[in-house]
OpenMM code with the backbone's topology and positions (N, CA, C; nanometers):
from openmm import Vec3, app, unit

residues = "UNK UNK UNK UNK UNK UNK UNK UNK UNK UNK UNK UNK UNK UNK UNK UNK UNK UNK UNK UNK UNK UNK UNK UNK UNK UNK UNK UNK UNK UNK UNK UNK UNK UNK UNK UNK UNK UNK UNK UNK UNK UNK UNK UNK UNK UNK UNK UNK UNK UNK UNK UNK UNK UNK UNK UNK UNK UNK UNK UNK UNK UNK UNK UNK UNK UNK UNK UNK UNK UNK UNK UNK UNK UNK UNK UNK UNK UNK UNK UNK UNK UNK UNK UNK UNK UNK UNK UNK UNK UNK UNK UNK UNK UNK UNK UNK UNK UNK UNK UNK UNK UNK UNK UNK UNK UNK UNK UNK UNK UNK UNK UNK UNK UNK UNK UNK UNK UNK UNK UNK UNK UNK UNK UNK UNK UNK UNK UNK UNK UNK UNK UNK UNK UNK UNK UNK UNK UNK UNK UNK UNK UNK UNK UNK UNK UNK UNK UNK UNK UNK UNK UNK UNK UNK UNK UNK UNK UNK UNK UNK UNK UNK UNK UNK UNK UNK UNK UNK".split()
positions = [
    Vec3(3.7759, -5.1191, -0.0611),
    Vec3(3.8177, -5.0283, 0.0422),
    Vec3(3.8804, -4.9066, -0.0232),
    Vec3(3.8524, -4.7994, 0.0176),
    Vec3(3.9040, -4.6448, -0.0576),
    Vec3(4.0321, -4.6279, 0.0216),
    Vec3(4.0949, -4.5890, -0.0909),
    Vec3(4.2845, -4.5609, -0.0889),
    Vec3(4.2563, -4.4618, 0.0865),
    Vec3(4.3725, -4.4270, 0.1034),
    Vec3(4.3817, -4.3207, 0.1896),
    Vec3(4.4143, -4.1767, 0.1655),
    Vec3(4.4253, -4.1888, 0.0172),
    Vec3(4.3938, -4.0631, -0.0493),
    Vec3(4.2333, -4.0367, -0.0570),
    Vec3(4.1533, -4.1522, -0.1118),
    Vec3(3.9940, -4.1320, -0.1213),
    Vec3(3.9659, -4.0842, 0.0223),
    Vec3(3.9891, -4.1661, 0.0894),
    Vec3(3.9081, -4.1428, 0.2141),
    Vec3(3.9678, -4.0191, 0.2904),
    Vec3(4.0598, -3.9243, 0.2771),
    Vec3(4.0798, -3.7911, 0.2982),
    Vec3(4.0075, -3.6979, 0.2366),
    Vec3(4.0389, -3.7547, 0.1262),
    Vec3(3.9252, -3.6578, 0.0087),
    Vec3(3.7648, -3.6118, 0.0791),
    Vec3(3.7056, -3.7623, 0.0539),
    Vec3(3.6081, -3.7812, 0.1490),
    Vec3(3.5497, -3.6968, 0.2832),
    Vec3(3.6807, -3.7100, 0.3893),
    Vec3(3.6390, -3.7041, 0.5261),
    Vec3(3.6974, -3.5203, 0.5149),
    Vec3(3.7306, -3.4661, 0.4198),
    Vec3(3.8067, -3.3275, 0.4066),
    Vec3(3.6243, -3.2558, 0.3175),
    Vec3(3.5925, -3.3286, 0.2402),
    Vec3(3.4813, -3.2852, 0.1552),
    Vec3(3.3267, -3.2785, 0.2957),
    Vec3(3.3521, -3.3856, 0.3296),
    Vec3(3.2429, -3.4031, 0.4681),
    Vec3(3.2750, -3.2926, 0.5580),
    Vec3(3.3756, -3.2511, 0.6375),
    Vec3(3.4114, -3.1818, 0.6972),
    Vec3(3.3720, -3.0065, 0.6711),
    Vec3(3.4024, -2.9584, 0.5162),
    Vec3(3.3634, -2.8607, 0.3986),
    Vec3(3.2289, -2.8528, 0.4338),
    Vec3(3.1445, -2.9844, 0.4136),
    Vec3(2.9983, -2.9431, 0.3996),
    Vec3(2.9706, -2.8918, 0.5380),
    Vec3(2.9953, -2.9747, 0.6875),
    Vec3(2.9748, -2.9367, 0.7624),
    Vec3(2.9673, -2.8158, 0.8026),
    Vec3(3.1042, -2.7186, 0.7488),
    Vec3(3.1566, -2.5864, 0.7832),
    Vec3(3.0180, -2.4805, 0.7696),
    Vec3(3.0195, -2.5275, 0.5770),
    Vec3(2.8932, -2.5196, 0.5112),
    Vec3(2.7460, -2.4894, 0.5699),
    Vec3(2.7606, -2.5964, 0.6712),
    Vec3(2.5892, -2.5997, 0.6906),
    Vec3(2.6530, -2.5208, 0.8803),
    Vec3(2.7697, -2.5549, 0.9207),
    Vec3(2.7432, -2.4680, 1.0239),
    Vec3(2.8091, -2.3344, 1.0285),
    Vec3(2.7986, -2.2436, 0.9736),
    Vec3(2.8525, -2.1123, 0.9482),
    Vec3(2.7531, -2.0412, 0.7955),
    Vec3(2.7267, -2.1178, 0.7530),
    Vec3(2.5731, -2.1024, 0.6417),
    Vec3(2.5365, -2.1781, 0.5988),
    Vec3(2.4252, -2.1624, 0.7042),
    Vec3(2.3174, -2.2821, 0.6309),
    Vec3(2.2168, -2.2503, 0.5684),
    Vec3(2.1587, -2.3218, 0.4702),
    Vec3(2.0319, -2.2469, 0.3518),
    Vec3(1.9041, -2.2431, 0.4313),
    Vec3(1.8844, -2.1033, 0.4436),
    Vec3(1.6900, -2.0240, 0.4873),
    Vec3(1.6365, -1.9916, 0.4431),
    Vec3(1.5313, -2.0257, 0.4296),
    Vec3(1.4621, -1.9262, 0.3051),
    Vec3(1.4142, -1.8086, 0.3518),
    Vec3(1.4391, -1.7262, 0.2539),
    Vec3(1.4170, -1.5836, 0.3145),
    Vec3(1.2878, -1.5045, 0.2685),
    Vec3(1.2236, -1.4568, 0.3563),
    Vec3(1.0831, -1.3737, 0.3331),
    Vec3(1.0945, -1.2754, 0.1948),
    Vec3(1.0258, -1.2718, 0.0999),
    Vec3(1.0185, -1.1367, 0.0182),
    Vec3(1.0034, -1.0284, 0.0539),
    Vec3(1.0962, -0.9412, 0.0345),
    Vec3(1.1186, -0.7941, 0.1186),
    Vec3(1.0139, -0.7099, 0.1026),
    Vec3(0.9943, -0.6568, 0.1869),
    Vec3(0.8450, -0.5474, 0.1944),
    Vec3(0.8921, -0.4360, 0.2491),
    Vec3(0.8489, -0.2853, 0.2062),
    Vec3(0.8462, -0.2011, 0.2211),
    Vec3(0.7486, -0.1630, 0.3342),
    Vec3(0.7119, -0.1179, 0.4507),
    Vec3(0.6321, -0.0864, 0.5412),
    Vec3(0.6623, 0.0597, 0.5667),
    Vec3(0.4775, 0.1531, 0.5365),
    Vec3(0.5159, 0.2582, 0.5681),
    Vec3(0.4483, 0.2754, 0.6873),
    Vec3(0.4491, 0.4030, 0.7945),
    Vec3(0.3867, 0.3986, 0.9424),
    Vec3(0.2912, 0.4927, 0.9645),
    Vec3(0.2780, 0.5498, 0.8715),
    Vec3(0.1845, 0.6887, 0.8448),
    Vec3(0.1518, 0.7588, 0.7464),
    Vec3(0.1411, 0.8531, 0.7772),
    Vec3(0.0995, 0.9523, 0.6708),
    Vec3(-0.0668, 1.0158, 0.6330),
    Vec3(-0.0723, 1.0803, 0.4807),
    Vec3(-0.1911, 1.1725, 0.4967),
    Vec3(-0.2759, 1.1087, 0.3285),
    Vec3(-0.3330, 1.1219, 0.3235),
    Vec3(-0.4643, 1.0722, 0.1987),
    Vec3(-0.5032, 1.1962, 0.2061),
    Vec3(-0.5214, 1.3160, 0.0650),
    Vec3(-0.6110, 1.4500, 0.0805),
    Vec3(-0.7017, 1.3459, -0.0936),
    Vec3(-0.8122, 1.3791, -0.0690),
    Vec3(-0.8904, 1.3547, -0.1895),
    Vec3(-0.9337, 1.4436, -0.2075),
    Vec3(-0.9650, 1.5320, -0.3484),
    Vec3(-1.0518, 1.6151, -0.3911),
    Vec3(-1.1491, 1.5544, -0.5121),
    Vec3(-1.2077, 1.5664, -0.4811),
    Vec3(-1.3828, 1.4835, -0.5715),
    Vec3(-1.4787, 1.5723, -0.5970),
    Vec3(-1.5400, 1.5222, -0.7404),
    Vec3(-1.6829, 1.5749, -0.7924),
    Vec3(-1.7551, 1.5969, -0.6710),
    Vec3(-1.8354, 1.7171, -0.6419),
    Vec3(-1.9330, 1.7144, -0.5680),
    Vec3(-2.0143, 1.6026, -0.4976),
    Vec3(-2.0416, 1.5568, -0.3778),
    Vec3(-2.0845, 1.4501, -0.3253),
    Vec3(-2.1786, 1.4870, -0.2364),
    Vec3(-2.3035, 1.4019, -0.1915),
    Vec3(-2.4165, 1.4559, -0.1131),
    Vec3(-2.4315, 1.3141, -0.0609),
    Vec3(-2.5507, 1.3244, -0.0599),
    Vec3(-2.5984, 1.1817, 0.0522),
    Vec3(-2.6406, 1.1045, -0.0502),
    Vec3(-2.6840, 1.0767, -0.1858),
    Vec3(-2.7121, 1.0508, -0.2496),
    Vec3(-2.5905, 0.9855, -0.3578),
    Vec3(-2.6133, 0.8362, -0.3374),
    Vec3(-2.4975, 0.7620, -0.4416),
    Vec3(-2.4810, 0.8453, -0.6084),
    Vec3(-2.3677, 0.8412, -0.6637),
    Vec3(-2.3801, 0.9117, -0.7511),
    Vec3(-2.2416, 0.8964, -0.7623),
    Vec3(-2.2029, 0.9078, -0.9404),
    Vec3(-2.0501, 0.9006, -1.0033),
    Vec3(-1.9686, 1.0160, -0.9486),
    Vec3(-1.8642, 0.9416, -0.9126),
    Vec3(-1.7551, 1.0963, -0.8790),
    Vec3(-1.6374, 1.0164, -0.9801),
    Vec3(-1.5448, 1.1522, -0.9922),
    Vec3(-1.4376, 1.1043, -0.9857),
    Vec3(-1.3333, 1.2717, -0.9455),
    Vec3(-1.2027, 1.2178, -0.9523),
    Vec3(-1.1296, 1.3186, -0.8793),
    Vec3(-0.9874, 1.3337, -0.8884),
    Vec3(-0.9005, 1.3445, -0.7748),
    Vec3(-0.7428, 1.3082, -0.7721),
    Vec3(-0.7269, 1.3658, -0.5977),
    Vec3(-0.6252, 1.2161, -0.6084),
    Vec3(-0.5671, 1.2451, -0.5119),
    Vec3(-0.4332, 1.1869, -0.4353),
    Vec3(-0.3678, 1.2868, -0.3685),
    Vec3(-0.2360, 1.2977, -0.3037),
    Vec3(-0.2268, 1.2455, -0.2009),
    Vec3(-0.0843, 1.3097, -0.1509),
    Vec3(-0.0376, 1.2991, -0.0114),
    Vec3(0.0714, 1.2307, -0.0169),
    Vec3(0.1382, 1.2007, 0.1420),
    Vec3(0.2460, 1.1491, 0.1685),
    Vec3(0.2243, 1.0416, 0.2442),
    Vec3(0.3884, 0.9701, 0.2786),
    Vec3(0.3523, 0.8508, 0.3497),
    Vec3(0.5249, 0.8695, 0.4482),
    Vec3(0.4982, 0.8050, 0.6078),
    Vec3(0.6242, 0.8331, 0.6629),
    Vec3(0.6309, 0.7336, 0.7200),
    Vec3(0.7685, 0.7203, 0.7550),
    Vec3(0.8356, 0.5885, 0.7999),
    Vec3(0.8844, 0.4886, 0.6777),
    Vec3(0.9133, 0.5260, 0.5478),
    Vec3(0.9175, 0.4800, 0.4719),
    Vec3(1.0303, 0.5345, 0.3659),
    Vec3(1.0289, 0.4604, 0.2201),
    Vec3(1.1078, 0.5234, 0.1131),
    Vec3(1.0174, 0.6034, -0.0157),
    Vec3(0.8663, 0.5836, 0.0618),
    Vec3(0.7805, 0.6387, -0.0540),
    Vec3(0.7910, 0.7920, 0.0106),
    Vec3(0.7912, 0.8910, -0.0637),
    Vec3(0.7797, 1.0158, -0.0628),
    Vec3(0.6339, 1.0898, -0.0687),
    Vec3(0.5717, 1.0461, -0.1390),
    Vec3(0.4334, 1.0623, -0.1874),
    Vec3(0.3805, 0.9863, -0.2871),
    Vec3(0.2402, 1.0510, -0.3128),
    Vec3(0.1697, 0.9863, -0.4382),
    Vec3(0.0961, 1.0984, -0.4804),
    Vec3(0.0906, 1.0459, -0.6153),
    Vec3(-0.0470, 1.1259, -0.6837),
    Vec3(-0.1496, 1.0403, -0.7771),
    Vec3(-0.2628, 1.0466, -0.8056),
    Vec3(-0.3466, 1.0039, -0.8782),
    Vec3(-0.5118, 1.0588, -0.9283),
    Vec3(-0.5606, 0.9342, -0.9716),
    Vec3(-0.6935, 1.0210, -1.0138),
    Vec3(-0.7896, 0.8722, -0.9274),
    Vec3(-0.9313, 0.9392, -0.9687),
    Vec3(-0.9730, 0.7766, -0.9143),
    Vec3(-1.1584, 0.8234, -0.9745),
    Vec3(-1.2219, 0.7141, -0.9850),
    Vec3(-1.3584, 0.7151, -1.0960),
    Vec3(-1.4389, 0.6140, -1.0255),
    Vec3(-1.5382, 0.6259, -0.9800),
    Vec3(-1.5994, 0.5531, -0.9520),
    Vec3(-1.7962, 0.6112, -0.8733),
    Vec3(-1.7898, 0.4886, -0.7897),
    Vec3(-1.9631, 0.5979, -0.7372),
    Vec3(-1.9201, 0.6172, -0.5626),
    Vec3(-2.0278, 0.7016, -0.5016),
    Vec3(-2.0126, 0.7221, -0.4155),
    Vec3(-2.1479, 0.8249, -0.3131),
    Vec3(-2.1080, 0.8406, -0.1834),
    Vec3(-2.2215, 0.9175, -0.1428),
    Vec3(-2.1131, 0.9629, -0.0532),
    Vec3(-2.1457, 1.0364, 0.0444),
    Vec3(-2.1190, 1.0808, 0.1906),
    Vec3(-2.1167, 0.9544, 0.2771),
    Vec3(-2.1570, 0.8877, 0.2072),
    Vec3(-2.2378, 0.7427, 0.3414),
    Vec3(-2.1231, 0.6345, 0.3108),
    Vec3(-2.0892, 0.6377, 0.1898),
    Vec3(-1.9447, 0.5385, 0.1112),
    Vec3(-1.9330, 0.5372, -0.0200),
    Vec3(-1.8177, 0.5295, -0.0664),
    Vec3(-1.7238, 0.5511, -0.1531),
    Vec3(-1.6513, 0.4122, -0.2295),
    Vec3(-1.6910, 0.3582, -0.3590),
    Vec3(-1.6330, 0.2899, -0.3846),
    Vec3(-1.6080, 0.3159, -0.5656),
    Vec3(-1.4408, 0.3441, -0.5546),
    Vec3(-1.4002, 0.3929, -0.6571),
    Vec3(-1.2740, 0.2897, -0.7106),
    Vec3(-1.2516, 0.3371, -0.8403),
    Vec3(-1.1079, 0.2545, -0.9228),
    Vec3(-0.9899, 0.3401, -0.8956),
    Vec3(-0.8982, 0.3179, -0.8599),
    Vec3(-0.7356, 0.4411, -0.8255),
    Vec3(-0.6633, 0.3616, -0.9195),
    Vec3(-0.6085, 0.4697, -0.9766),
    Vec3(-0.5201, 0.4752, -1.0841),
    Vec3(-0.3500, 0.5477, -1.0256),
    Vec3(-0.2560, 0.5566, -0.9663),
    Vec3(-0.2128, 0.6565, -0.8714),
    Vec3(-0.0132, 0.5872, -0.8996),
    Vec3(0.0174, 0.6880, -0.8936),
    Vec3(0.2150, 0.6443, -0.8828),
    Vec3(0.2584, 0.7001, -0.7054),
    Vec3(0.3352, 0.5702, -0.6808),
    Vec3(0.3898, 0.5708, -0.5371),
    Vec3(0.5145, 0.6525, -0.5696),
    Vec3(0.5822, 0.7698, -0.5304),
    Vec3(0.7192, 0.8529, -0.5819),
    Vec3(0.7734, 0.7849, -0.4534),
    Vec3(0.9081, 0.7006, -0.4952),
    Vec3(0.9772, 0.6585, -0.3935),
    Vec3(1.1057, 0.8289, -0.4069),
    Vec3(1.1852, 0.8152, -0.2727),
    Vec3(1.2899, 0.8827, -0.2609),
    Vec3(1.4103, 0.9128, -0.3585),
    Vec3(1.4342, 0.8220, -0.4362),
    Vec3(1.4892, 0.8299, -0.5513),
    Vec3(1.4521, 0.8769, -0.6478),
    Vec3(1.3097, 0.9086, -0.7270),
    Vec3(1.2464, 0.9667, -0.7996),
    Vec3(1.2029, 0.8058, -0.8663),
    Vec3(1.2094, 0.7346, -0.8052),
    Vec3(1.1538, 0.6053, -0.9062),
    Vec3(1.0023, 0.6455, -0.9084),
    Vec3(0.9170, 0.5373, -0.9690),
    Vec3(0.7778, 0.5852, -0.9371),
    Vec3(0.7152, 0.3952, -0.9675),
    Vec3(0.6286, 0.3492, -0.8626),
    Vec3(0.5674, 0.2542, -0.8538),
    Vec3(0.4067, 0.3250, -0.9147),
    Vec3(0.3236, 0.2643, -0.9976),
    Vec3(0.2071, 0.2529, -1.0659),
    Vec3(0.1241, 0.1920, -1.0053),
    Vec3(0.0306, 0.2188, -0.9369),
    Vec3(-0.0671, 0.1194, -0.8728),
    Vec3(-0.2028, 0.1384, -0.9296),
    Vec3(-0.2999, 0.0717, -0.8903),
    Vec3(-0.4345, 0.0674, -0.9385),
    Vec3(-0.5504, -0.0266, -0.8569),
    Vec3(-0.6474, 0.0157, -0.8919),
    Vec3(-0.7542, -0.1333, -0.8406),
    Vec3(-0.8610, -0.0894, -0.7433),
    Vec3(-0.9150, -0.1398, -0.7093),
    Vec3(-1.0264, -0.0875, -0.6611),
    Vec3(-1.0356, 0.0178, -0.4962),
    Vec3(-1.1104, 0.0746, -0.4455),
    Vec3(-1.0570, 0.1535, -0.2828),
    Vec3(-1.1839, 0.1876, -0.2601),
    Vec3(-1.2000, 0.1117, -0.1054),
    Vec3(-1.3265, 0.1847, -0.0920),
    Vec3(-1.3146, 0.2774, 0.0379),
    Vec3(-1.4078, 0.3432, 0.0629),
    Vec3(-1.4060, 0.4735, 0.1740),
    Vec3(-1.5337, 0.5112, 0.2248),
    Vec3(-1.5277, 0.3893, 0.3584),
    Vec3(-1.6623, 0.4350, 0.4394),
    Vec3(-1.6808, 0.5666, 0.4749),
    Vec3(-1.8239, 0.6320, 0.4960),
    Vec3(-1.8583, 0.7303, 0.5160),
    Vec3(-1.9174, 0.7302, 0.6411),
    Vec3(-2.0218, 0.7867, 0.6756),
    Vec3(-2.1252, 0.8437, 0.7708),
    Vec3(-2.0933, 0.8948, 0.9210),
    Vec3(-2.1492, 0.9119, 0.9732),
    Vec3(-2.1157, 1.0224, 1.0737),
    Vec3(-2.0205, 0.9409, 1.2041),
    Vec3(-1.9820, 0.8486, 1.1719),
    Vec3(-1.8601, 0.7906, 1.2500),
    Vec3(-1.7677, 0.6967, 1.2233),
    Vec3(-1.7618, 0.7188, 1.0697),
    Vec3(-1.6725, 0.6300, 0.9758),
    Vec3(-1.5714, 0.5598, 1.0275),
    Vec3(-1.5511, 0.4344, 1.0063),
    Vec3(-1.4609, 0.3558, 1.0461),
    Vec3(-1.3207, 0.3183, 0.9692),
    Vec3(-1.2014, 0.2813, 1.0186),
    Vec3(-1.0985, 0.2767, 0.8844),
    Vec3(-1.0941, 0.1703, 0.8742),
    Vec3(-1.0374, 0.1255, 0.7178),
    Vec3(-1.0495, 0.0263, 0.6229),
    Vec3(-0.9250, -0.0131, 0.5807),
    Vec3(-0.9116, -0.1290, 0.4643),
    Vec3(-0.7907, -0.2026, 0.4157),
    Vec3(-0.8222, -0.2310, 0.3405),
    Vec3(-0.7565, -0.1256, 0.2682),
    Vec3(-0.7800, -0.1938, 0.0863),
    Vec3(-0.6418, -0.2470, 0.0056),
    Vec3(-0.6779, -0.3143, -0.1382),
    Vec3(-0.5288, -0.3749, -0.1464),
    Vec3(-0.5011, -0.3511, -0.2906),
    Vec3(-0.4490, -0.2590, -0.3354),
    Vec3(-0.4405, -0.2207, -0.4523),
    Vec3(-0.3145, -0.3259, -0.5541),
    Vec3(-0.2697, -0.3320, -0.6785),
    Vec3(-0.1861, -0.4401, -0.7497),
    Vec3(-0.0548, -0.3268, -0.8415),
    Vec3(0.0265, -0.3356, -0.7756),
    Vec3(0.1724, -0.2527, -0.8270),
    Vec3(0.1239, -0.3218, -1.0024),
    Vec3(0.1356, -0.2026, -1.0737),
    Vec3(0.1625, -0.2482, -1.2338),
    Vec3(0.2957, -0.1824, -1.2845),
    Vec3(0.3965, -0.1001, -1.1993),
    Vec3(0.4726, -0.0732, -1.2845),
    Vec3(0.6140, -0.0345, -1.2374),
    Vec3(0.6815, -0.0755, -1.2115),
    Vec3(0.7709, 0.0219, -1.1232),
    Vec3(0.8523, -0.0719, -1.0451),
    Vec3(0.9006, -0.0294, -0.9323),
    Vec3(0.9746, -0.0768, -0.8130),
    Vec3(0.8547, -0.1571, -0.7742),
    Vec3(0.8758, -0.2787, -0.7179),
    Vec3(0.7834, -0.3939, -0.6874),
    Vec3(0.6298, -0.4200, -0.7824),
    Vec3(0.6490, -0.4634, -0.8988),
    Vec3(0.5703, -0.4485, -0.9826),
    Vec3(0.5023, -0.5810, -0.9808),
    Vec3(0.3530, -0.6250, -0.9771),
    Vec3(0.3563, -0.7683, -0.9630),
    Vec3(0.2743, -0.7812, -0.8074),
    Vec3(0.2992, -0.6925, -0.7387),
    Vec3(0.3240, -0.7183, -0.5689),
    Vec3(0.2001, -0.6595, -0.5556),
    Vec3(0.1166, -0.6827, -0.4117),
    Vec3(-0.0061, -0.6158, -0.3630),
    Vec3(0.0274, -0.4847, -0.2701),
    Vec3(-0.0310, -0.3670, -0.2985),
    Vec3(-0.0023, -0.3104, -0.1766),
    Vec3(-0.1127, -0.2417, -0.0814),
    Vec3(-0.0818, -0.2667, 0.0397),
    Vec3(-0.2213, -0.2920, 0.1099),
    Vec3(-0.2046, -0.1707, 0.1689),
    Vec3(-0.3377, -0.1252, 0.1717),
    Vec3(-0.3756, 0.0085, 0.2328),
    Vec3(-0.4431, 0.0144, 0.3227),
    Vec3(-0.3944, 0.0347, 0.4934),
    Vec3(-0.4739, 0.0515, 0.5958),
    Vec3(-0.4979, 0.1963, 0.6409),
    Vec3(-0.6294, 0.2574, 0.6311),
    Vec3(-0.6386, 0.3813, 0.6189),
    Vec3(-0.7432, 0.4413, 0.7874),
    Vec3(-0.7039, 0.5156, 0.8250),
    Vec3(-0.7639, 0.5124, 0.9872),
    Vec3(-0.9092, 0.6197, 0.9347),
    Vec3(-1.0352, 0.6710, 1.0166),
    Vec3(-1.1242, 0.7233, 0.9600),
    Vec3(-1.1143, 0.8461, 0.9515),
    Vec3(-1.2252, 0.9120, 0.8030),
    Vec3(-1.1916, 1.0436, 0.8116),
    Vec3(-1.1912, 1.1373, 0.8705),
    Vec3(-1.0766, 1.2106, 0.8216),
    Vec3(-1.0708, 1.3270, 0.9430),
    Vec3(-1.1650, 1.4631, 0.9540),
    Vec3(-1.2118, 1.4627, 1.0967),
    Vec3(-1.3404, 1.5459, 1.0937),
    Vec3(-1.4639, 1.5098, 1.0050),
    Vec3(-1.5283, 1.4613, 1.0374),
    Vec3(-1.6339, 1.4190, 0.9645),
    Vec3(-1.7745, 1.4977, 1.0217),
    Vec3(-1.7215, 1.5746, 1.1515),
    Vec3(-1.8407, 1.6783, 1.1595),
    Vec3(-1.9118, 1.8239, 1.1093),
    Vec3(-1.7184, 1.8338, 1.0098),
    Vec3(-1.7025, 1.9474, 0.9206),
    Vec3(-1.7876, 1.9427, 0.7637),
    Vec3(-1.8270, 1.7459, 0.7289),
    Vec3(-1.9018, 1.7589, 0.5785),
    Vec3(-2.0006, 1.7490, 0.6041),
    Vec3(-2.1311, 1.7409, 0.7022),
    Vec3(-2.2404, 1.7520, 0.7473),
    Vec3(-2.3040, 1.8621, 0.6368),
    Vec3(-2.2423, 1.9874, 0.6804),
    Vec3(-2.3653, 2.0738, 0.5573),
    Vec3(-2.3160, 2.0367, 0.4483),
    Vec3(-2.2123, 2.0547, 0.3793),
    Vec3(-2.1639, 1.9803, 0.1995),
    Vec3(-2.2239, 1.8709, 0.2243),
    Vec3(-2.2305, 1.8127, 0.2732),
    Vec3(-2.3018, 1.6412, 0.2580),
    Vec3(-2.4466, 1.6890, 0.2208),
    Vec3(-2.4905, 1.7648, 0.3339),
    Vec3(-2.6230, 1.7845, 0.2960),
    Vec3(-2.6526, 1.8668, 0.1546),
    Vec3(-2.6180, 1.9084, 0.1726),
    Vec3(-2.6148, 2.0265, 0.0356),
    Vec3(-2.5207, 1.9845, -0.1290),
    Vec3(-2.4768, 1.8699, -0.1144),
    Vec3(-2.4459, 1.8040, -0.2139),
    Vec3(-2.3177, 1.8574, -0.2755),
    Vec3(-2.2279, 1.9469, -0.2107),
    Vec3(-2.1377, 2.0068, -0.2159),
    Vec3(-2.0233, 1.9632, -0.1841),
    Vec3(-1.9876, 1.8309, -0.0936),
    Vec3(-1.8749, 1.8023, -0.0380),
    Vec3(-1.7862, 1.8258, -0.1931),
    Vec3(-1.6605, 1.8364, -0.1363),
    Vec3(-1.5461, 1.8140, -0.2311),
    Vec3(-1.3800, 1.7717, -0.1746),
    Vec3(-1.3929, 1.7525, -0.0471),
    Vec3(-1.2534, 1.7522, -0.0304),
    Vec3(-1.2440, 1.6733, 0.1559),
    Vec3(-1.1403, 1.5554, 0.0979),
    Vec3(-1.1304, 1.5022, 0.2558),
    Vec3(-0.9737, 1.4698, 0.2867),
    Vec3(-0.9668, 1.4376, 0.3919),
    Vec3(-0.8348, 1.3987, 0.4719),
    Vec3(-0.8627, 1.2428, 0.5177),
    Vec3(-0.7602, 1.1618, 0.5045),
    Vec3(-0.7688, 1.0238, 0.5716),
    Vec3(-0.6177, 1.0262, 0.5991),
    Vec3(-0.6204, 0.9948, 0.7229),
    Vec3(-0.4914, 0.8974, 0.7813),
    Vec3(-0.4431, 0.7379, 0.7377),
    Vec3(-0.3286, 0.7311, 0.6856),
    Vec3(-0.2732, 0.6261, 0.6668),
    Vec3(-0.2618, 0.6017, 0.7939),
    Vec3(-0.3048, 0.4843, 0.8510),
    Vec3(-0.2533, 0.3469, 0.9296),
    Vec3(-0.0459, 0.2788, 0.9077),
    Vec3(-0.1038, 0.2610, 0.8200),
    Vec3(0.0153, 0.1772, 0.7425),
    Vec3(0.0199, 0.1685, 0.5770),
    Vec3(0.1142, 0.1381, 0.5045),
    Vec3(0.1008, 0.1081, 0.3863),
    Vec3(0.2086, 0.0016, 0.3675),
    Vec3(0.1624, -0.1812, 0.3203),
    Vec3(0.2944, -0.2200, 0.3102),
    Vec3(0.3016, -0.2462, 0.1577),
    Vec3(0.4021, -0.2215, 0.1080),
    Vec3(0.4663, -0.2506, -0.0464),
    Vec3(0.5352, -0.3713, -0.0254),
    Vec3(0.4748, -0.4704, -0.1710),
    Vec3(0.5954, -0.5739, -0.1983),
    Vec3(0.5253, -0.7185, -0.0824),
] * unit.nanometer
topology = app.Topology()
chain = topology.addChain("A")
for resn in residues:
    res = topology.addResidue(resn, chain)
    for name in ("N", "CA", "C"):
        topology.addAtom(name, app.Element.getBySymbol(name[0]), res)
């Protein structure tokens, strides 16, 4: 039988845990993600026609609702007017001047009523490094404006709407 010192000990230590589990109890908590709500994609690219063929290029823009400020990059790959599937190489500039490194593959439907896409690029460097960040991009803007560059093998320059972007 435990003294009546043990069994205070005890029923004082039981009591502790209780407090414990009712005032904090262990949750596991989601890995924090960055979610952005908008923003702009400008690409400027090698000449493009209707005809698949290597581009490569760079490209910007911003992102809102968020702590990313912008981006910049380059990107290499093939493509037509009709779709676009290239490698991005590109740094996320958060608000602080940090800079996240991303990369990996992006593709970018084309043709005369392009639809938007989700691509998922792999943080290599930076603030959430390790992490996927997924790119939901709405379709391009004006697409009745590259009709003659399309035809004429001239395109060079587009606009896409970010959807969303989540980091992390």
């Amino acid at each position: 039988m435990a003294s009546p010192r043990k069994a205070s000990a005890l029923v004082g230590s039981a009591l502790a845990g209780g407090a414990l589990l009712m005032f904090g109890p262990f949750t596991p908590t989601a890995t924090a993600s960055t979610v952005c709500n908008g923003g702009t994609l400008t690409v400027t690219t090698s000449p493009i026609g209707e005809m698949d063929m290597p581009v490569n290029g760079n490209l910007s823009g911003n992102l809102t609702g968020c702590d990313v400020q912008g981006f910049q990059g380059t990107f290499n790959g093939n493509g037509s007017c009709n779709d676009v599937n290239v490698n991005v190489d590109a740094d996320l500039i958060w608000a602080n001047g940090d800079k996240t490194h991303v990369t990996g593959p992006f593709h970018v439907p084309g043709g005369p009523t392009p639809p938007g896409t989700s691509n998922t690029l792999q943080a290599t460097s930076g603030p959430d490094a390790g992490s996927n960040i997924i790119v939901n991009t709405g379709p391009i803007d004006n697409p009745p404006s590259l009709v003659g560059p399309c035809l004429g093998a001239t395109a060079r320059s587009i606009t896409i709407p970010f959807q969303s972007v989540i980091i992390g």
